[in-house]
N, C-alpha and C positions, 0 to 999 in steps of 0.2 A: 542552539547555535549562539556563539558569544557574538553581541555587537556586531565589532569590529571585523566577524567573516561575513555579514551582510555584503559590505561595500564591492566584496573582492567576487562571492559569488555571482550577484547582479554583472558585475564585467564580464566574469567569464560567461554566464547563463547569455551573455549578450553576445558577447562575440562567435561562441558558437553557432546562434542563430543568424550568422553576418548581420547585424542590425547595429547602424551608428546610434548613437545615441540620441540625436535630432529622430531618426527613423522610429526608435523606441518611443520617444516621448509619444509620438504622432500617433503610433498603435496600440497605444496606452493610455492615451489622453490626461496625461500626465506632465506636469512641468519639466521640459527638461532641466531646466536648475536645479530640480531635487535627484533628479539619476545623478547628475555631476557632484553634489555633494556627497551622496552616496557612496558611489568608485571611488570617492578620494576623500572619503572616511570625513568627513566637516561635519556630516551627518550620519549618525550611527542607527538612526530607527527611523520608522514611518506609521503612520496609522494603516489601519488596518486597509479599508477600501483601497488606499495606495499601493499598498502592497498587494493585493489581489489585481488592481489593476494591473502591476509590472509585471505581476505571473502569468496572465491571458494575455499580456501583447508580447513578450516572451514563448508562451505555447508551453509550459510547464504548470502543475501542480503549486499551490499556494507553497506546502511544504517543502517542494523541491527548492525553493529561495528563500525557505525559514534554514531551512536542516531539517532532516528525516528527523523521524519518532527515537526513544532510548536506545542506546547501544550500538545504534546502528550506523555509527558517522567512522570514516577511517581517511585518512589521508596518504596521496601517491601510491608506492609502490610497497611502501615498509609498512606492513603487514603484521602484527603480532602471531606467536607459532600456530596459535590454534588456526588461525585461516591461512597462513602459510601452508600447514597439512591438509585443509579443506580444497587448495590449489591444485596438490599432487595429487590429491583422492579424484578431482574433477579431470586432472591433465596429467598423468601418468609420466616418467621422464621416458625421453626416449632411449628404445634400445634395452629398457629395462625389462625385468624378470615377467612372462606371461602370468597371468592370473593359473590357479591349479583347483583341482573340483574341492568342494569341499570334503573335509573330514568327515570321520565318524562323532556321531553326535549331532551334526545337523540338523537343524529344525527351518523347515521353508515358513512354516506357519510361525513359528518363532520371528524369525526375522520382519515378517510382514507388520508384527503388531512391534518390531523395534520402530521401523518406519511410521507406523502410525503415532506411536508416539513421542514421536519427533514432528509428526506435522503437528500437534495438539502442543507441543512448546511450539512450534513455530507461534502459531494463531494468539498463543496468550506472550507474546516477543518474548520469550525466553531465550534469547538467538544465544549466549552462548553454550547453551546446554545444547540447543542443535548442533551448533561449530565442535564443539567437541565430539558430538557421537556421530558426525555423520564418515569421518574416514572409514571408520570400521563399517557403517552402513553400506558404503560404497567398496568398501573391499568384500566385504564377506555377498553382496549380491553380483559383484563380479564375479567370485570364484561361483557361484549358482549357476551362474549363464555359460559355465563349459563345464556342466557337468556333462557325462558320457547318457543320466537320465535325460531322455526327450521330452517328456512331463516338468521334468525339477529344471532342466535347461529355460523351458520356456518360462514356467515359473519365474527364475532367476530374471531373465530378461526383464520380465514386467517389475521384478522388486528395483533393479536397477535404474530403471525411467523414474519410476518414483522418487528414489533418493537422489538423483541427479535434478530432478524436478524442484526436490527441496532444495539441492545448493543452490539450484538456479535463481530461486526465491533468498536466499539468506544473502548471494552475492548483490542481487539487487540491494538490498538492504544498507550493505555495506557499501552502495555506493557504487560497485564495481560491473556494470552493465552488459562491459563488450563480454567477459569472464561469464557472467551468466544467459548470453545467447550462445557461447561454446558450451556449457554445463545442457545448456536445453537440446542444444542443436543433435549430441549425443545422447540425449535423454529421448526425442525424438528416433532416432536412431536405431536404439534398445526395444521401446517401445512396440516395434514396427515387429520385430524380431519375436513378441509377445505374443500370447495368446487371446489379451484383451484388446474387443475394438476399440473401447473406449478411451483407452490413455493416449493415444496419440494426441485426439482432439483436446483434451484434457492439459497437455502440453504444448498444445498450441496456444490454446488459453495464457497460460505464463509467459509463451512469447509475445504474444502480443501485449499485453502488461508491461514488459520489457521494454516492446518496439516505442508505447508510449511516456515513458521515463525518457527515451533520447529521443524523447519529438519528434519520432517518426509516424504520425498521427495515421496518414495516408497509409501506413505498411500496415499498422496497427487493425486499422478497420477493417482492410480487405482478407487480410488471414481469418481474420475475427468473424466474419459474413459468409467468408466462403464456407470454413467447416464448416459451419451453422447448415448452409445449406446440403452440405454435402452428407450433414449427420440425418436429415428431414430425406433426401431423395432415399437411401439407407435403410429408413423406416427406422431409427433407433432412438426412436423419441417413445417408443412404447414402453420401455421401462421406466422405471423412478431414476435408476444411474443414468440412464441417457437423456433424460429428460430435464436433468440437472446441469449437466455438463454441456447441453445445448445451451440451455438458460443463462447459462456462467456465461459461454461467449456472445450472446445477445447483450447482456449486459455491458461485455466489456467493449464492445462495437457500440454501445451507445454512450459510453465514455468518450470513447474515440471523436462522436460525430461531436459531441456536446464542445470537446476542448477544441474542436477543428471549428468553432461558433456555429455550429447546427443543433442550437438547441430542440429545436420544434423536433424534427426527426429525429432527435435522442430521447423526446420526452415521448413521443409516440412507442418508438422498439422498448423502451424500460413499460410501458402503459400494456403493450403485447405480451409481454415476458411476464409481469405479473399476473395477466389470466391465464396463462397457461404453467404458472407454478402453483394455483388453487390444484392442478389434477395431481402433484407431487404426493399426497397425502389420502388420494383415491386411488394409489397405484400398489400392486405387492411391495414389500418392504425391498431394499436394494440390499447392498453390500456394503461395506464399514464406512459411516461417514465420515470419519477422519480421511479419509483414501480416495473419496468423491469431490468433485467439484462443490463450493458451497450455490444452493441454488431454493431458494424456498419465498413464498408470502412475503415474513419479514425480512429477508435478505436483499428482495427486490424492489422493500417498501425502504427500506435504509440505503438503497444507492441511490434511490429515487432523493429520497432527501439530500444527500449529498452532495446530484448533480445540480437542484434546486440552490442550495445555499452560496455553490461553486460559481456557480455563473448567474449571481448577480436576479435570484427571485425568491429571498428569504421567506416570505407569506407564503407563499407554494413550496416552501418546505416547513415549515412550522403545519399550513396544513396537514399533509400528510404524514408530519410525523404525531399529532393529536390522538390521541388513544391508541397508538400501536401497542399491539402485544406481539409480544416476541416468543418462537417457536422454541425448543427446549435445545435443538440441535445449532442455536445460532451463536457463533462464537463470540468468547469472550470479547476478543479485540473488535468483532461489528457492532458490539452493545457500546461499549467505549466511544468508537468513532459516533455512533451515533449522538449520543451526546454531547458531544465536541460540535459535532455540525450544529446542533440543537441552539445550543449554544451562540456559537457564531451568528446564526440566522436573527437569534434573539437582540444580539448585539447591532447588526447591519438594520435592523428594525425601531432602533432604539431604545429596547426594554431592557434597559438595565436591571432590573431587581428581577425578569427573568429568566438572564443570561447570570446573574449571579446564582437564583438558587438552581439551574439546570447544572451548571461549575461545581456547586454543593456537593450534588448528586454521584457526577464523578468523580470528586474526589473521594467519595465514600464507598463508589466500586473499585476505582484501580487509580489509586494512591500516587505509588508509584510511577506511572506510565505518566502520569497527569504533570508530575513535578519535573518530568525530563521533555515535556512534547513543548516545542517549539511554541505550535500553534494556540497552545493552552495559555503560555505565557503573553503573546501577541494579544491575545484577548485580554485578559487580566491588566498590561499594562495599558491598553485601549480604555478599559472601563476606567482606570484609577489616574486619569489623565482629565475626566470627567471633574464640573467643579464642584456637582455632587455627587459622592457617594453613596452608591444604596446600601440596604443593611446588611452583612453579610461578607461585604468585600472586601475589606482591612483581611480576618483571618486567611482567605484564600490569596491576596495579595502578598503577606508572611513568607504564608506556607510555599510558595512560586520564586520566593524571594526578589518580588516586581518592585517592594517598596521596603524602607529603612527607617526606625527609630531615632529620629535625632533631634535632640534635645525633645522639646515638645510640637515641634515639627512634623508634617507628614513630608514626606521626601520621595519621589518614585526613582528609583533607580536608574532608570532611561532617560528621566531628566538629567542626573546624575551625569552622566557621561554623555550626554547630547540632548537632542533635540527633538525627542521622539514624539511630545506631545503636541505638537505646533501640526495645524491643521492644512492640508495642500489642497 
């Protein structure tokens, strides 16, 4: 996010949540003279703790008021074509041409592993290599779900939930929320119409994710619990897939509790959730992890950190993230975030030279993702604001492009165009 869209999304992130700006400061514990410099742009940046603060008295994600991660930022309604097509593929126009079974030459198992990998660009944000294949994903499992076969029908149904599952995730991405609870709401829908029990809950999952991007925290948690329980009475915790996708939504119910400030019972449900993802791995092998909810040891030892560094207990997440080893099926983008947290927590702690070399780290697994994340630069301009520099953070400062060559001068950028480094 440039600057200059701080000011505007703090307004808006505020007024959505009806909260005057006296009220924000209050629930944020935060000057309100620095939100008003903010909205009206005197002030272009903030340090970090400030900004974490205006995100918890808010009820949003740090991220949600940096700008999301690469690729994924779009503005109003004008759309470039590719998600333009990704719109029709979700919402059909009306009155138009019914879906027709498929051709000869179909392959169900075919299409399953197109899906699959398109969640596997999802997971490493390749988003628009999803946005481009997913119309065809969504047409070609439409026409599956009226086949005249009751096998390939049903079949079809379940390939559909999924790839509406994905839009539903790529539209979040984009910013575009109300779009991906219609994308789920129908993905739900399909699902239902499947043969597998599994993906509904699986999809509810993603709704609630949703519900929590528009702070609907309250909505969030109760879908989020209820399946939970409703997958436990069921008895479908006896496999690995179901035992996963229960996990998923324990998790994300403890997200829920943690931004709703109930940390203690979010730290307890994630503390639950990881004894019982040790039996993940004592259970027969499931069905395609890409196509599964992610739910394992390390997945639940990396939200744990998360919720730790999120709400304000860096040392209890540097704990547990202390010798983790990471399972082979943990995605690229958990290993990332994790580091990113690592990071953060190192920072909020004041170890500079070990929030620079964990920065290192990820810049030397995902480059890319690192030079465009929001949050990565927040950090980096936080360190280089410091009036000493540890060793290390000139290059990754560069490479962020947080600071500038001039003359024989160090210069940070954010100084540059404001006021970022001044302490609230």
């Amino acid at each position: 996010m440039a600057n200059d869209d701080l000011g505007r999304t703090l307004r808006r992130l505020r007024r959505l949540a009806s909260l005057t700006q006296e009220e924000l400061a209050e629930r944020a514990d935060v000057s309100v003279d620095v939100i008003r410099q903010l909205e009206q742009g005197r002030k272009q940046s903030a340090r970090l703790p400030t900004l974490h603060a205006l995100a918890n008295g808010l009820g949003v994600e740090l991220t949600t008021l940096l700008g999301d991660p690469p690729a994924v930022a779009s503005s109003g309604e004008n759309d470039g074509p590719r998600f333009v097509a990704v719109r029709r593929a979700i919402m059909p126009a009306l009155w138009g041409p019914e879906p027709e079974p498929p051709g000869d030459g179909f392959s169900m198992d075919r299409l399953r592993e197109r899906i699959a990998e398109g969640w596997t660009q999802y997971h490493s944000a390749e988003f628009d290599a999803v946005m481009t294949a997913l119309p065809e994903l969504i047409s070609d499992a439409r026409a599956a779900s009226v086949s005249p076969e009751g096998d390939v029908r049903r079949a079809g149904f379940g390939a559909l939930g999924k790839a509406l599952q994905l839009a539903g995730h790529v539209a979040v991405r984009m910013g575009k929320t109300d779009l991906a609870l219609i994308s789920l709401e129908r993905a739900i829908e399909a699902a239902g119409l499947s043969a597998d029990p599994l993906l509904v809950p699986m999809i509810v999952n993603s709704t609630a994710w949703t519900y929590q991007r528009q702070g609907r925290l309250e909505d969030a948690l109760g879908i989020a619990l209820r399946t939970a329980d409703e997958m436990v009475s069921a008895g479908r915790l006896d496999t690995v897939d179901g035992l996963k996708v229960w996990g998923a939504l324990t998790m994300s119910a403890a997200t829920s509790a943690a931004r709703s400030g109930d940390y203690d019972r979010a730290a307890a449900m994630m503390g639950a959730a990881e004894k019982e993802a040790a039996r993940v791995a004592k259970l027969p092998e499931g069905g395609d992890n890409r196509m599964v909810s992610v739910f394992s040891p390390s997945s639940v030892r990396i939200e744990r950190v998360r919720l730790a560094v999120q709400y304000g207990h860096p040392q209890d997440a540097l704990a547990l993230a202390k010798g983790m080893r990471l399972s082979k099926d943990t995605p690229p983008s958990w290993r990332t975030w994790l580091l990113l947290d690592v990071a953060r927590a190192h920072t909020d702690t004041g170890d500079a030279a070990g929030a620079v070399k964990t920065l290192e780290s990820l810049r030397r697994v995902a480059p890319t993702w690192m030079q465009h994340h929001t949050l990565a630069v927040a950090i980096v301009r936080d360190l280089w604001s410091l009036p000493n520099h540890p060793v290390g953070l000139r290059p990754l400062a560069e490479f962020l492009e947080v600071c500038v060559q001039r003359s024989e001068s160090r210069t940070c950028c954010a100084e540059v165009s404001g006021e970022a480094t001044e302490d609230e």
